[in-house]
N, C-alpha and C positions, 0 to 999 in steps of 0.2 A: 837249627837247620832251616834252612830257606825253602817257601814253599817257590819259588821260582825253579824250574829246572834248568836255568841258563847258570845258575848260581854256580854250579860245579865248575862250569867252561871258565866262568871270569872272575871268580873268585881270587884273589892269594893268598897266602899259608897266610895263616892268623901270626904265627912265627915271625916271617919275613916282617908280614904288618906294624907289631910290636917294636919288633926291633928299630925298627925305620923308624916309625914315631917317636921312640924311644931317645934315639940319637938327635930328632930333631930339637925334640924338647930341652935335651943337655945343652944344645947349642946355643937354645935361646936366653940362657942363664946370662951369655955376657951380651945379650940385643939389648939396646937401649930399649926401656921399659915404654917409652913414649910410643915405640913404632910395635909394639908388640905387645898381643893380651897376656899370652904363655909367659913374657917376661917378667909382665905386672905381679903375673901370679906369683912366681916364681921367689921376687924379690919384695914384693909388697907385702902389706900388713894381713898375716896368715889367717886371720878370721874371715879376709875376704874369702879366702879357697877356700875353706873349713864351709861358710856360708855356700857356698856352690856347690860344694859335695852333698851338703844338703837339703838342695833346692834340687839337683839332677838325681838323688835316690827319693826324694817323692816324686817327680816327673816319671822314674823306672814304676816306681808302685802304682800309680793313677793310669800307667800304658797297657800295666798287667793286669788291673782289674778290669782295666774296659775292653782286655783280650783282642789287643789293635797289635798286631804282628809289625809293622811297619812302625807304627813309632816306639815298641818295645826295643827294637831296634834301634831307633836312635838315638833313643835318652839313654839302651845302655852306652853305647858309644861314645854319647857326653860323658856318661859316670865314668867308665874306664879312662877317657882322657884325662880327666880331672884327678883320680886315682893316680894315675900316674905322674900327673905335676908334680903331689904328696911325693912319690917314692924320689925325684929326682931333688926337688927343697929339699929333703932331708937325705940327701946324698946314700939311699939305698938303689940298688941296682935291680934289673930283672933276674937275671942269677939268684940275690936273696928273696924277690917273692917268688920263684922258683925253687927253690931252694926249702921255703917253706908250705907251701902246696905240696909236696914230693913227701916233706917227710910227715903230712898230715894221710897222706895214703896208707899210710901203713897199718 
C-alpha cells in the first residue's frame, strides 16, 4: 500500500494493469527483436531473461533491506515485468498463474 494518499484517486485495478501488459507483451512476440527489448527477451537466448530475473530479485532484496519504499517499488515492478515475459516465452497464461495462486489458498 502506497504511503501516498492520492494513490487511491489514480491508481488502477492492479487487474486492469496486468492484463494490459499482459496482452502487450503477447504482441511483442511477433515485433522485430531489433526494435524491441520485450521481443529480444522473448525470442533471444533464455539465459538472458533467466539473467535478469536475477539481477531485478537482488535489486527487490537490496530495496527491502534499505527499507526505501519508492524503489521497493520499482524493482518489484521490473521483477513482475520480467516474470511475466517467463509466463508468455513459455506460452503460460495469467489464468494459469491464477489458477495457481487460488489453489495455494487453500
Amino acid at each position: 500500500m502506497s504511503d501516498d494518499p492520492r494513490a487511491a484517486e489514480t491508481s488502477p485495478e492492479i487487474g486492469t494493469v496486468l492484463d494490459e501488459l499482459f496482452a502487450v507483451l503477447v504482441s511483442r512476440k511477433d515485433a522485430p527483436a531489433e526494435e524491441s527489448y520485450t521481443a529480444r527477451l522473448l525470442t533471444g537466448p533464455q539465459d538472458k531473461l533467466l539473467k535478469k530475473i536475477a539481477e531485478e530479485s537482488g535489486e527487490v532484496i537490496i530495496a527491502a533491506r534499505d527499507q526505501d519504499p519508492a524503489q521497493i517499488r520499482y524493482e518489484v515492478a521490473d521483477l513482475v515485468y520480467h516474470l511475466l515475459v517467463v509466463l508468455v516465452r513459455e506460452g503460460l497464461t495469467l489464468d494459469d498463474l491464477a489458477a495457481e495462486l487460488a489453489a495455494r489458498r487453500r
